[in-house]
C-alpha positions as CSV (number, residue, x, y, z in Angstrom):
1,X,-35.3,20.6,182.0
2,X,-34.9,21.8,178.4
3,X,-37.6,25.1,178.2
4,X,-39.3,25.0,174.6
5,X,-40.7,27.9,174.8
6,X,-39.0,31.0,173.5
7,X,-38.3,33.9,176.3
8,X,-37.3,37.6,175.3
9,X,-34.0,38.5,175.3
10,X,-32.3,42.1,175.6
11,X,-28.7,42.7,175.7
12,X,-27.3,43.5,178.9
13,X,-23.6,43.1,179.1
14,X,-22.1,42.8,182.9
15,X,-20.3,46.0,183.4
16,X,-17.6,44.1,184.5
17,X,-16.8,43.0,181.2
18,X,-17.3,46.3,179.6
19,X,-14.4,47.4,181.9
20,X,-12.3,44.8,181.1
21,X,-12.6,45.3,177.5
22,X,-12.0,48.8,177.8
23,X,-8.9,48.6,179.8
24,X,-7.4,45.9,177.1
25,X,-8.2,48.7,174.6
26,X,-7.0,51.7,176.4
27,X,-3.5,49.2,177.0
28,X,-3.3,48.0,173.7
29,X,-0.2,48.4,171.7
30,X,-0.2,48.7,167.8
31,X,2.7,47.8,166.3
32,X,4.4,49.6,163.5
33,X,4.1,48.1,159.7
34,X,6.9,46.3,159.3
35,X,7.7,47.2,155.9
36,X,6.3,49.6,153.5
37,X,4.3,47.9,150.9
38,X,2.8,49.9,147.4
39,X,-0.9,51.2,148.1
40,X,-2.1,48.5,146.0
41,X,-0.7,45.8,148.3
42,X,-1.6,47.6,151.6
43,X,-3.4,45.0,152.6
44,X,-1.3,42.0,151.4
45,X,0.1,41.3,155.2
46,X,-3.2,41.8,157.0
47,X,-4.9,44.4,158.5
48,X,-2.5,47.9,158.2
49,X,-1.1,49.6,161.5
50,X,-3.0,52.6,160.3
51,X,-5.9,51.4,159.8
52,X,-5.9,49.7,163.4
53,X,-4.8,53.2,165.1
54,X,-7.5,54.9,163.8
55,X,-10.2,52.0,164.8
56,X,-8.4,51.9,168.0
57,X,-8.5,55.4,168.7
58,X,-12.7,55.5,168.1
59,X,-12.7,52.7,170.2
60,X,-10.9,54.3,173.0
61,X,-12.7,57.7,172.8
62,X,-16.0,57.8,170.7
63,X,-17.4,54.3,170.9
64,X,-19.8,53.7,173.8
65,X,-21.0,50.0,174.1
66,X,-24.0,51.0,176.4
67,X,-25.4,53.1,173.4
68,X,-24.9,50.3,171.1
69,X,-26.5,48.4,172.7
70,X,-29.9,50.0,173.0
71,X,-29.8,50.4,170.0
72,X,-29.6,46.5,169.7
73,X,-32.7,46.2,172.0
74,X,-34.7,48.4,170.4
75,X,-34.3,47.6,166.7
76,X,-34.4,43.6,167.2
77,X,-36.5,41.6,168.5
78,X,-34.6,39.0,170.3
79,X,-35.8,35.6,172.1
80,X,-34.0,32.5,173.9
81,X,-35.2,28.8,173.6
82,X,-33.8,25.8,174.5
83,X,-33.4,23.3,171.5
84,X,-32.0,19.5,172.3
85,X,-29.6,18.1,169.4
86,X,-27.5,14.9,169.5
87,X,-27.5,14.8,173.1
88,X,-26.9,18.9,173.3
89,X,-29.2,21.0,175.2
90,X,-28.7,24.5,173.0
91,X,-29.5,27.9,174.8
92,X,-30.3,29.1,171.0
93,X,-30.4,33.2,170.6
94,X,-32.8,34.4,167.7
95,X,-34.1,37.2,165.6
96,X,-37.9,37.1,165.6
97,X,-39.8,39.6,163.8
98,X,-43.1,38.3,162.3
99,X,-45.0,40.3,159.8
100,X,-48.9,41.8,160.4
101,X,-49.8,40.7,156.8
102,X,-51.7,37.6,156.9
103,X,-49.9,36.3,153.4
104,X,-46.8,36.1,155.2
105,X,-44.3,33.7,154.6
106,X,-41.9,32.4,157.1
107,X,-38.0,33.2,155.9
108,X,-35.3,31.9,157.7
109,X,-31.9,33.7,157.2
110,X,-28.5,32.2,159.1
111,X,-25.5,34.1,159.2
112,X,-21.9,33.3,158.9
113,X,-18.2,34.0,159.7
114,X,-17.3,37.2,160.9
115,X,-20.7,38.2,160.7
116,X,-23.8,37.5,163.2
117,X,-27.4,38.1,163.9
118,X,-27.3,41.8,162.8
119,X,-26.8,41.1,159.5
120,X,-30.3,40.6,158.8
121,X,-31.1,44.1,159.8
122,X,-31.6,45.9,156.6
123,X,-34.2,42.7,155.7
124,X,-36.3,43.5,158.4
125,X,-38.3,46.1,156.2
126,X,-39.9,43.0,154.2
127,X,-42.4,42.3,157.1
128,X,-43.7,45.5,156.5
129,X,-43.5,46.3,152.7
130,X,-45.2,49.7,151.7
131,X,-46.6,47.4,148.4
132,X,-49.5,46.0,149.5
133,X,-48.8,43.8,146.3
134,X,-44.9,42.5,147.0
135,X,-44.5,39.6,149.1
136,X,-43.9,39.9,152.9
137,X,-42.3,37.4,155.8
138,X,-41.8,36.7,159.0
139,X,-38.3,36.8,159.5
140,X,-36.3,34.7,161.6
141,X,-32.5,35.0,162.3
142,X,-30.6,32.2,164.9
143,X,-27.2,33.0,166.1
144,X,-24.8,30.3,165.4
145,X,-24.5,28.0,168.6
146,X,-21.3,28.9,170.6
147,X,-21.6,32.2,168.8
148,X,-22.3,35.7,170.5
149,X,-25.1,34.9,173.2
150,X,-26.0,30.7,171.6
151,X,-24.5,28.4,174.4
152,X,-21.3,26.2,173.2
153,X,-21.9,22.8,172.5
154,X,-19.6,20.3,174.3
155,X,-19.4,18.2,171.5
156,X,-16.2,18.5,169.5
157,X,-18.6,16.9,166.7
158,X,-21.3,19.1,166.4
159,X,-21.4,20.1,163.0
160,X,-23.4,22.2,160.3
161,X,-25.7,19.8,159.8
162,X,-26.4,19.2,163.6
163,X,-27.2,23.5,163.2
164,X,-29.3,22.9,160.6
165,X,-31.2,20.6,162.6
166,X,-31.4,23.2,165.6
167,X,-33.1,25.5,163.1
168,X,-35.3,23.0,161.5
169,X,-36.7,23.1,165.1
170,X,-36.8,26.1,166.2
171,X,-39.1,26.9,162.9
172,X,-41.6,24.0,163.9
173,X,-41.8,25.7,167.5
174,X,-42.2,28.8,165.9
175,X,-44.7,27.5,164.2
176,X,-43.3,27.4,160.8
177,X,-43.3,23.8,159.5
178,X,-42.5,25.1,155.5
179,X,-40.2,27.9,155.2
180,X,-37.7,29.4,152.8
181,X,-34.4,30.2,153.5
182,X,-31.6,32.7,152.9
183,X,-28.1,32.4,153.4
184,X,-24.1,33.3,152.4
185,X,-21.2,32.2,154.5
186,X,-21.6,29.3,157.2
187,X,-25.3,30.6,156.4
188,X,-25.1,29.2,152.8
189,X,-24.0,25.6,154.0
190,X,-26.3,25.3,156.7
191,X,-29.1,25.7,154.5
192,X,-27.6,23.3,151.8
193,X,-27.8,20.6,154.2
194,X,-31.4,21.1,155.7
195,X,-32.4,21.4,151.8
196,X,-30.5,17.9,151.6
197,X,-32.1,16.6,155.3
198,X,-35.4,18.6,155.2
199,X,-36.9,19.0,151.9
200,X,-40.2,18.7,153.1
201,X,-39.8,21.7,155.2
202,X,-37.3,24.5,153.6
203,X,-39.1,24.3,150.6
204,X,-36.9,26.9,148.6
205,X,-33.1,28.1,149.0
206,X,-31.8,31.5,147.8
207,X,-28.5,31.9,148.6
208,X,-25.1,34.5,147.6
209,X,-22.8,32.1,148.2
210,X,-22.7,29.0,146.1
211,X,-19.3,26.1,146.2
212,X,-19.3,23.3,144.1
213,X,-17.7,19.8,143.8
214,X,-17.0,17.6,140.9
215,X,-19.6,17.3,138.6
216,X,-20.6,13.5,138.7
217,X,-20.5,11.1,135.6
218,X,-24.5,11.6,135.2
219,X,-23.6,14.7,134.3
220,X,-21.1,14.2,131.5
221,X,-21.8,17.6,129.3
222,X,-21.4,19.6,132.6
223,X,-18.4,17.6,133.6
224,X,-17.0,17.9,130.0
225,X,-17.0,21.4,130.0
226,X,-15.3,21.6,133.3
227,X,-12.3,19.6,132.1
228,X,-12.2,21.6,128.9
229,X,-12.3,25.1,130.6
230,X,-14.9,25.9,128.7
231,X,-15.5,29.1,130.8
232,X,-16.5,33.0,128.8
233,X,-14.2,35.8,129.7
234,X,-16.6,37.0,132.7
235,X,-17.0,33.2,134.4
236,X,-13.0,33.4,134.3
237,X,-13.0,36.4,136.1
238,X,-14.9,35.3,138.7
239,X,-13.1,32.3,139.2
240,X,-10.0,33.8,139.2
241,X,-11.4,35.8,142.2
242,X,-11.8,32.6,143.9
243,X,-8.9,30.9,143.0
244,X,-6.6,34.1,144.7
245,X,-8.8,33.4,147.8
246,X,-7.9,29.5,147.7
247,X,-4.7,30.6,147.3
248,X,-3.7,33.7,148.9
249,X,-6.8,34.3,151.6
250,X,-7.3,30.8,152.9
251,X,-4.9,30.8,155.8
252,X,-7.6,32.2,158.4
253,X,-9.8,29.1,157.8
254,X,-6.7,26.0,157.8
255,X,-5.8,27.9,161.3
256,X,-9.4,27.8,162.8
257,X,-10.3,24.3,161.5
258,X,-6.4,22.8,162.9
259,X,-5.9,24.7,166.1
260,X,-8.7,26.4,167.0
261,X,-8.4,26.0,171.1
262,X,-4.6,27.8,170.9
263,X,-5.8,30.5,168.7
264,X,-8.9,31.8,170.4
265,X,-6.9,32.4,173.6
266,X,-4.8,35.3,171.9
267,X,-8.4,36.7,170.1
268,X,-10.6,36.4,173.1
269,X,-8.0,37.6,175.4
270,X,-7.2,41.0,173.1
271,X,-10.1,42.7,172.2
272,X,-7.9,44.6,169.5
273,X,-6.2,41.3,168.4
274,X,-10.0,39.8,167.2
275,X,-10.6,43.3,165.6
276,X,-7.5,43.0,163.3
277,X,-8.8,39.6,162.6
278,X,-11.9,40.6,161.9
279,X,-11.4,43.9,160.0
280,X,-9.1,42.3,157.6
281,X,-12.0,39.9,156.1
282,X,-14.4,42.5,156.0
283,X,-12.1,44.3,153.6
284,X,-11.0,41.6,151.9
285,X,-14.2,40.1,150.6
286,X,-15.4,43.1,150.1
287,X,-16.4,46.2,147.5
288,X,-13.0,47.9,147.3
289,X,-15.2,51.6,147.5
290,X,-17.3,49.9,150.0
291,X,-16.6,51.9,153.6
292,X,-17.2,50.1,156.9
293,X,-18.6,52.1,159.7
294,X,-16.6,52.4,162.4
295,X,-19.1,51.5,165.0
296,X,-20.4,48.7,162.7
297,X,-16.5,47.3,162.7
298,X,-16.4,47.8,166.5
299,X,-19.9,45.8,167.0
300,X,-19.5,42.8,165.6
301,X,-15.9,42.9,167.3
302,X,-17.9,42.9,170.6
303,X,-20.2,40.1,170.0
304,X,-17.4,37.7,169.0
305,X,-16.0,38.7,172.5
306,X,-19.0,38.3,174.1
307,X,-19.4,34.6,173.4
308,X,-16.6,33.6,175.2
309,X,-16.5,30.7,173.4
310,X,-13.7,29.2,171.3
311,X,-16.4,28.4,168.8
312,X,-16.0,31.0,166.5
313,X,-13.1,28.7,165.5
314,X,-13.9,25.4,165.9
315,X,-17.0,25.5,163.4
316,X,-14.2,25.0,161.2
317,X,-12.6,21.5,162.6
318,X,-16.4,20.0,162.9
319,X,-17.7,21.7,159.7
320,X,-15.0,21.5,157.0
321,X,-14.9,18.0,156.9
322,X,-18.3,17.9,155.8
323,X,-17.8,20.1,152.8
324,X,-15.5,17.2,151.5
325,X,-17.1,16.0,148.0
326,X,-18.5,13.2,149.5
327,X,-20.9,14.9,151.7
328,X,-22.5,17.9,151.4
329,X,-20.9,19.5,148.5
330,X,-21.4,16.5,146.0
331,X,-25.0,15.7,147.1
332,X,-27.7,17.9,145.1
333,X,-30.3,19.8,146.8
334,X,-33.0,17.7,145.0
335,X,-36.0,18.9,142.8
336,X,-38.4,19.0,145.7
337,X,-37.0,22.5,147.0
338,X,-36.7,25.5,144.6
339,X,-33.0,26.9,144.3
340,X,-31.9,30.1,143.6
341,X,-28.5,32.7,143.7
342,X,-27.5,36.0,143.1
343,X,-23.6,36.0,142.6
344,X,-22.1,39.0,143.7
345,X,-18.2,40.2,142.0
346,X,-16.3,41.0,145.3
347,X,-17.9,37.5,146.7
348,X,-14.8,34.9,147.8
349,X,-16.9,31.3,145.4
350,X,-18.0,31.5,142.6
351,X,-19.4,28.5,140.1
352,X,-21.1,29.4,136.6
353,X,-25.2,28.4,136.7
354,X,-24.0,25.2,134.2
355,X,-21.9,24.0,137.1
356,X,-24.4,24.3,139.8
357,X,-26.6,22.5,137.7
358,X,-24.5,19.7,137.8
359,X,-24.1,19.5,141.2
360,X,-25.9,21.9,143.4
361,X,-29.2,21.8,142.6
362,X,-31.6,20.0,140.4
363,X,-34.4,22.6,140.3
364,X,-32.6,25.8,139.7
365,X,-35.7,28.7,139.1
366,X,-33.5,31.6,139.7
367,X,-29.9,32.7,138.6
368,X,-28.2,36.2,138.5
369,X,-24.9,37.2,138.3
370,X,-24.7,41.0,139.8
371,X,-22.4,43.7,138.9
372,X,-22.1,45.1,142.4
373,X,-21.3,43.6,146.0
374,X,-19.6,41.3,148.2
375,X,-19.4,38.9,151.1
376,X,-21.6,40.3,153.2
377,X,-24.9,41.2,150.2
378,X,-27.3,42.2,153.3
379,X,-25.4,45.1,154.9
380,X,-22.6,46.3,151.6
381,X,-26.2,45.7,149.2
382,X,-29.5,44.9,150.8
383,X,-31.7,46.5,147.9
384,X,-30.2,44.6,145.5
385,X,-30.6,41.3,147.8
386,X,-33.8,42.0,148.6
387,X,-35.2,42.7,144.7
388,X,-33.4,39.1,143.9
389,X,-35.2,37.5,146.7
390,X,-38.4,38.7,146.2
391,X,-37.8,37.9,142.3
392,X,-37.2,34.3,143.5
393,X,-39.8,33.5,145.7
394,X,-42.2,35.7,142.9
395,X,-41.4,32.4,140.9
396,X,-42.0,29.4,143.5
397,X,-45.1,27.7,142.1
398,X,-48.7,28.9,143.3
399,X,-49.3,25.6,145.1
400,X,-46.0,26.5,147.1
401,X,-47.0,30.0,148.3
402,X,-50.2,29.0,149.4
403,X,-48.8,26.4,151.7
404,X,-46.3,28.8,152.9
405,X,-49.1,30.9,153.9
406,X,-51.9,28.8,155.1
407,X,-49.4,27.0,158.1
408,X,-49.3,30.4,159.9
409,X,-52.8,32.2,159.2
């Protein structure tokens, strides 16, 4: 019997696979480069032999799970609930931290792909601003089904918009009816469609990642522009950031959405194989003078190999489809449900405000194009994330934030 209720969580891995993972690492082989490519271009094959030594080598002899995860335990708060979708009975894993300030307002925040739950972290401080006068939340973070500690679904089907309906639930049990939402990555999409499905509940959208389909013909100014290029020197820029990723970065993504049964058995199976995987995209679609922590790099490593799930891949083969322009990315989040961005430079889409106005959104209240960041905004920039979102929901009508408010006080 499915239990609705949610049940505290702490990380405790089995030992047994804490050994396991240790002896792949202490086994593991790193080949040698097998060319010698210009600094500039020392990324161009995938993640550098020397990069993975040194990784490999704080793995083998400085990195201590058990540490890690306390650390886990003791700075989220973590729950389990059981959530039925299209015939799935989810064992969903969530971030739960609700604010003391009785003008809270529910925020839900998804994450994507490599990333996970812990990539809220750095958010966490807005349930407890020192401002009496800036807005706070209670924050609430799922982990992905079939990702880290969610159970798989059995479906091959199960899709982003099936996720956004597991979160549109789990905020009603919460106890959060109206919420706002937060997203990049997988995290982006997934809110795009419950703003499509569920406009009478995720009442506003902020996100740092924003695609776009074809204008449609009742935008013709937008859609003229488009097919004149009519794009300043800074729009090109950032689309030309884009276009290398379509081009040059998109491989991972046409692997995991063809095959991605054959390819988790050679990421699951070698702990350092999923950290090359990983560590590559976290430098790609980043700040070039951003610096990953080594334990950071290490962690979310581990959580992918925790799930034991092929998952991580096959979001892709259920999901992608869905971003085709007849489905979510050609269908407007309508007026109902306040839409904002912040664009950051190092981030892998990009569209120009004039674009999303044709065919992202039809309330747009917030727009800003940052100088500084990437991929992952909450953990390379949270202060600058955090400024934009408060900013945004600073301009959600009166009659919104009351509402927000009222369902949990």
């Amino acid at each position: 019997m499915t239990n609705t209720e949610p049940r505290p969580f702490s990380i405790n891995v089995d030992q047994e696979i804490l050994d396991w993972v240790t002896d792949r690492v202490r086994t593991s082989r790193i080949i040698p480069d097998a060319v010698q490519l210009p600094e500039n271009k020392l990324w161009a094959d995938g993640t550098p032999s020397s990069v993975m030594r040194d990784l490999v080598e704080y793995w083998k002899n400085d990195y201590d799970w058990r540490k890690v995860e306390a650390k886990l335990n003791s700075r989220y708060k973590m729950f389990m609930i059981d959530i039925e979708e299209a015939g799935e009975d989810i064992q969903l894993h969530f971030v739960h931290h609700r604010s003391d300030r009785k003008d809270a307002i529910p925020l839900l925040f998804p994450h994507g792909w490599p990333g996970n739950f812990t990539e809220v972290g750095d958010l966490l401080s807005l349930t407890a601003p020192e401002d009496p006068k800036q807005q706070a939340f209670h924050i609430v973070a799922p982990t992905i089904p079939g990702y880290v500690f969610s159970s798989p679904p059995k479906s091959p089907d199960f899709n982003i918009t099936n996720i956004g309906e597991v979160y549109h639930k789990l905020m009603v049990q919460l106890g959060y009816p109206k919420y706002v939402g937060q997203g990049g990555d997988w995290g982006s999409m997934i809110l795009r469609s419950m703003a499509q499905k569920r406009p009478e509940s995720l009442v506003a959208v902020h996100l740092n990642l924003v695609f776009a389909g074809v204008p449609s013909i009742w935008h013709p100014f937008v859609l003229m522009k488009l097919i004149l290029r009519m794009f300043t020197e800074d729009e090109k820029k950032r689309l030309g950031r884009m276009q290398n990723y379509l081009t040059h970065e998109i491989g991972y993504a046409t692997i995991q959405k063809t095959k991605p049964q054959s390819l988790s058995y050679g990421l699951l199976d070698s702990p350092v194989g999923m950290l090359a995987w990983i560590r590559e995209k976290l430098n790609n679609w980043s700040e070039p003078d951003y610096v990953w922590d080594k334990e950071v790099v290490i962690t979310w490593t581990m959580l992918y190999l925790l799930s034991n799930s092929a998952w991580h891949a096959r979001l892709y083969k259920s999901s992608l489809p869905d971003l085709h322009p007849q489905l979510i990315l050609n269908q407007s989040i309508p007026s109902t449900v306040a839409f904002g961005a912040s664009l950051f430079p190092a981030e892998i889409a990009y569209v120009p405000r004039w674009w999303a106005q044709g065919s992202v959104a039809d309330n747009i209240v917030f727009w800003k194009e940052k100088q500084k960041g990437g991929h992952f905004a909450s953990v390379e920039v949270p202060d600058a994330l955090k400024k934009d979102l408060l900013e945004f929901v600073n301009l959600l009508p009166k009659a919104t934030k009351v509402s927000l408010r009222e369902q949990v006080n």
